[in-house]
C-alpha positions as CSV (number, residue, x, y, z in Angstrom):
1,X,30.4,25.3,12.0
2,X,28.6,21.8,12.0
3,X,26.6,21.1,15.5
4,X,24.6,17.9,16.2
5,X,21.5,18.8,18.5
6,X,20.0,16.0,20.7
7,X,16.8,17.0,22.5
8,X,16.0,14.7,25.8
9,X,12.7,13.7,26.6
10,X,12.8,16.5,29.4
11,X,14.1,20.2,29.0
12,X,16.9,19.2,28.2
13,X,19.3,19.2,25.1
14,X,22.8,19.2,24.0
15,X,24.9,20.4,21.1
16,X,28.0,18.9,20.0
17,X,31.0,20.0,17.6
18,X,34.4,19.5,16.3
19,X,35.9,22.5,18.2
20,X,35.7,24.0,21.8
21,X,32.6,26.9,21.7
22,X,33.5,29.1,24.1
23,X,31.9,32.0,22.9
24,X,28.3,30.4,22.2
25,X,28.7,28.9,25.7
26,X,28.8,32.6,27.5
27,X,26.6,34.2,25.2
28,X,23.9,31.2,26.0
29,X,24.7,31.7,29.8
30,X,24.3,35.3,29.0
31,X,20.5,34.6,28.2
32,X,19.9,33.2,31.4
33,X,20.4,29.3,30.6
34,X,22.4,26.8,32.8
35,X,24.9,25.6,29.8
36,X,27.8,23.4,30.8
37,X,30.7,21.9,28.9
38,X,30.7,17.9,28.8
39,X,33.1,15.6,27.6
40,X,30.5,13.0,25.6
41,X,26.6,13.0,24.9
42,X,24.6,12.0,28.2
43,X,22.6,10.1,25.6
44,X,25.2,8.0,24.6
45,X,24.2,4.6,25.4
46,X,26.7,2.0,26.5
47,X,25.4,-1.8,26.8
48,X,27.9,-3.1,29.3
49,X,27.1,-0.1,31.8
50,X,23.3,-0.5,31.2
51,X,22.6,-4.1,30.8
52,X,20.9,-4.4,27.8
53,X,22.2,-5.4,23.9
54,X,22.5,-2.8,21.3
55,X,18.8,-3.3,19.5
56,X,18.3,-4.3,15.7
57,X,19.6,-1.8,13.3
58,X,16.7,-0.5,11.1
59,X,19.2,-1.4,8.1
60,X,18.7,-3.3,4.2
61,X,19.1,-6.3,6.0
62,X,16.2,-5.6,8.3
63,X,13.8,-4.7,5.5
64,X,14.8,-7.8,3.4
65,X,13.9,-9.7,6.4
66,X,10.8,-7.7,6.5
67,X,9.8,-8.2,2.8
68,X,10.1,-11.5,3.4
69,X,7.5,-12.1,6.3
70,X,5.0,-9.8,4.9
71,X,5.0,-11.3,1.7
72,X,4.4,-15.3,3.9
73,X,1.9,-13.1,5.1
74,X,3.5,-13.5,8.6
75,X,3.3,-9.6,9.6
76,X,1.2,-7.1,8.1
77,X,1.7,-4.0,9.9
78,X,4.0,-1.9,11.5
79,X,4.2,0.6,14.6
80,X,7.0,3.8,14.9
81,X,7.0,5.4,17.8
82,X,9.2,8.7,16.9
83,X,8.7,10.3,20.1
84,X,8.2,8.3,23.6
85,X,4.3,7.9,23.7
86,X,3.4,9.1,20.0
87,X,3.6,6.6,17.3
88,X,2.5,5.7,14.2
89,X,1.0,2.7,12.1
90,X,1.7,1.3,8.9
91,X,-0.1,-1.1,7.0
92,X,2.5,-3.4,5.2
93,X,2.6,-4.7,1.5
94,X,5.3,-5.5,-0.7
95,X,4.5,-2.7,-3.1
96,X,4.5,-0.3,0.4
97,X,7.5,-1.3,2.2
98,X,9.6,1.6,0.4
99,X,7.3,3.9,0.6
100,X,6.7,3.0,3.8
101,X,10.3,3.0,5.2
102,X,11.5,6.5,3.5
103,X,8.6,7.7,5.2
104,X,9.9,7.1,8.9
105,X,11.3,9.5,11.4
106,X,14.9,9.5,12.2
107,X,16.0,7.1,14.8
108,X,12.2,5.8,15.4
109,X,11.7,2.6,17.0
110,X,10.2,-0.1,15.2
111,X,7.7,-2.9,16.3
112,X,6.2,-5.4,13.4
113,X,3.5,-7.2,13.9
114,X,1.2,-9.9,12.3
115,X,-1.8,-8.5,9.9
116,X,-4.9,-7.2,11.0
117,X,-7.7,-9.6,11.4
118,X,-10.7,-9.3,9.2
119,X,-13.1,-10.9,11.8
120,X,-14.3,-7.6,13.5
121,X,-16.8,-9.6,15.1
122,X,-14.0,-11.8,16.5
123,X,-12.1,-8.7,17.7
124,X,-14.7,-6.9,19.3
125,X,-15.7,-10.6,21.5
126,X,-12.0,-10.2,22.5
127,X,-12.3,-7.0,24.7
128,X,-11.1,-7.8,28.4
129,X,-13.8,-6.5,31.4
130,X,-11.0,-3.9,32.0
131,X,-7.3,-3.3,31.8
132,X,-5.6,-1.2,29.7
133,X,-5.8,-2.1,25.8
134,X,-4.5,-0.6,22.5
135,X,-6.9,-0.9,19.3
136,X,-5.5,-0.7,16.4
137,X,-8.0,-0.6,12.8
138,X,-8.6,0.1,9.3
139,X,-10.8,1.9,8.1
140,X,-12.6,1.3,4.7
141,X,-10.8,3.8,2.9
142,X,-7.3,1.9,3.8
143,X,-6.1,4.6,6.9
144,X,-5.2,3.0,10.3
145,X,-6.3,4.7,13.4
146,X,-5.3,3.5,17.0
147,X,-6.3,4.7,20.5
148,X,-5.6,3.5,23.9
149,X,-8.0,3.0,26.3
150,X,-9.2,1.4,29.6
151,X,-12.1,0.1,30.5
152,X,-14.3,3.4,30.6
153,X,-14.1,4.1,27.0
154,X,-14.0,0.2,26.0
155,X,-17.6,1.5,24.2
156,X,-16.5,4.3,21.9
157,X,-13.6,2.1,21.1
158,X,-15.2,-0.7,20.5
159,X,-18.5,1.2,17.9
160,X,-15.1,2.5,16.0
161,X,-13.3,-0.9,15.6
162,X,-17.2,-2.0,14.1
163,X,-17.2,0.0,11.7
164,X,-13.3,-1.2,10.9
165,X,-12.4,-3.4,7.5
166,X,-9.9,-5.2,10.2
167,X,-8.5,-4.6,13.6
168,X,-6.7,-5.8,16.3
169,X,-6.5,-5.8,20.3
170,X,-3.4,-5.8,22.2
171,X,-2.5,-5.6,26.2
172,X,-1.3,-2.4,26.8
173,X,0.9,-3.8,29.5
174,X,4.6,-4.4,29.0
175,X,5.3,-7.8,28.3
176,X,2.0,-8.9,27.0
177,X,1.6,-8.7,23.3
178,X,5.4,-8.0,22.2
179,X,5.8,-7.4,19.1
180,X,7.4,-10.4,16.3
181,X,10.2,-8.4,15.9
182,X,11.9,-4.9,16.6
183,X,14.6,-2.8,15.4
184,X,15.4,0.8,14.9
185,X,16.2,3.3,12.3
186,X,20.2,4.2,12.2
187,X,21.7,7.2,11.1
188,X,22.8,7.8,7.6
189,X,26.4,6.2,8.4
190,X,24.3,3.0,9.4
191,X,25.1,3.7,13.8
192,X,22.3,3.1,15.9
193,X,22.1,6.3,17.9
194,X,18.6,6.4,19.6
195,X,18.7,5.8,23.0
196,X,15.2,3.2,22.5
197,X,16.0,-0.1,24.7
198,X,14.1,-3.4,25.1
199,X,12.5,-2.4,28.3
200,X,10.5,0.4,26.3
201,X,8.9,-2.1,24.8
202,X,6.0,-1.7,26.4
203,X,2.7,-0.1,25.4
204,X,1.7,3.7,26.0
205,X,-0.2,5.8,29.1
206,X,-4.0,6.2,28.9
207,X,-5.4,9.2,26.9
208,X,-9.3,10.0,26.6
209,X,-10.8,9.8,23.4
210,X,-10.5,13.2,22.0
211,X,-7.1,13.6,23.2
212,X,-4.1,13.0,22.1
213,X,-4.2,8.8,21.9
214,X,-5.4,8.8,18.8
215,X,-3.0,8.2,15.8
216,X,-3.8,8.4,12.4
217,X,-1.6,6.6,9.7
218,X,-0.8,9.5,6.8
């Protein structure tokens, strides 16, 4: 038997097939777990109950779009978040881009933005006197790091972005810094399924340096 498994941001999850379970339902109450029948996914998301348009499909058309503006020069990188708070960058070329997409997790949400700047200098006059912020750099041997930060660790971010080959600052804040562009990645049969909306958009929570907030491109 076929099952689809959807795992919520919480404890929950749910497991879908062609055919009533019965039998796994009571053997999974027998274990102790609150299981309950349901007549569609809680996860399906419907755009006329919610308010909000389906988003950009991660699709061929997308990426020709994409090859397009990074070879203008007109974006340069690109952020997945594949889990709500964890995301990754990408530094964007034309020879990367397929590399770069069959490397992405299903159903991640993509942000592209413009290129890095190569004026550290310029990016490290740029730090607010506090907020939250999000750095984002390369390092010499091509990786891109980013951590998010307020103002109490502004000075470990800011000796890592000087040692950076480029770099970037953006608001942390939803609604300041969006991105030029989003979408995110369908299923194999070409449905967006991924219950990412626009009001996501936003940037991620404060983590100490030496905690999770740092993400390293592989």
């Amino acid at each position: 038997m076929r099952l689809r498994c959807t795992s919520a941001g919480t404890s929950t999850s749910t497991s879908a097939a062609a055919h009533p379970c019965e039998e796994a339902l009571a053997e999974t109450r027998a274990l102790g777990l609150h299981a309950e029948r349901l007549t569609s996914s809680p996860y399906d998301f419907d755009p006329e109950v919610e308010g909000a348009a389906p988003l950009r499909p991660g699709d061929d058309a997308f990426w020709a779009t994409l090859g397009s503006a990074v070879a203008s020069g007109h974006a340069g990188v690109l952020e997945e978040t594949y889990i709500g708070g964890a995301t990754r960058w990408h530094r964007l070329t034309i020879d990367a881009l397929g590399a770069v997409r069959a490397g992405l997790a299903p159903r991640a949400r993509l942000a592209v933005r413009p290129p890095l700047s190569s004026d550290v200098d310029a990016v490290l006059a740029s730090f607010p006197a506090d907020g939250l912020v999000e750095g984002v750099w390369q390092t010499p041997d091509g990786r891109l790091h980013s951590a998010v930060c307020d103002e109490d660790d502004f000075p470990e971010l800011a000796t890592r972005i000087s040692a950076a080959t480029a770099a970037v600052l953006l608001s942390a804040y939803e609604g300041e810094d969006p991105p030029l562009y989003t979408a995110v990645m369908p299923d194999d049969d070409g449905v967006v399924r991924a219950r990412w909306r626009p009001s996501q958009a936003g940037r991620h929570d404060v983590v100490p340096f030496g905690g999770t907030g740092l993400g390293v491109e592989g």
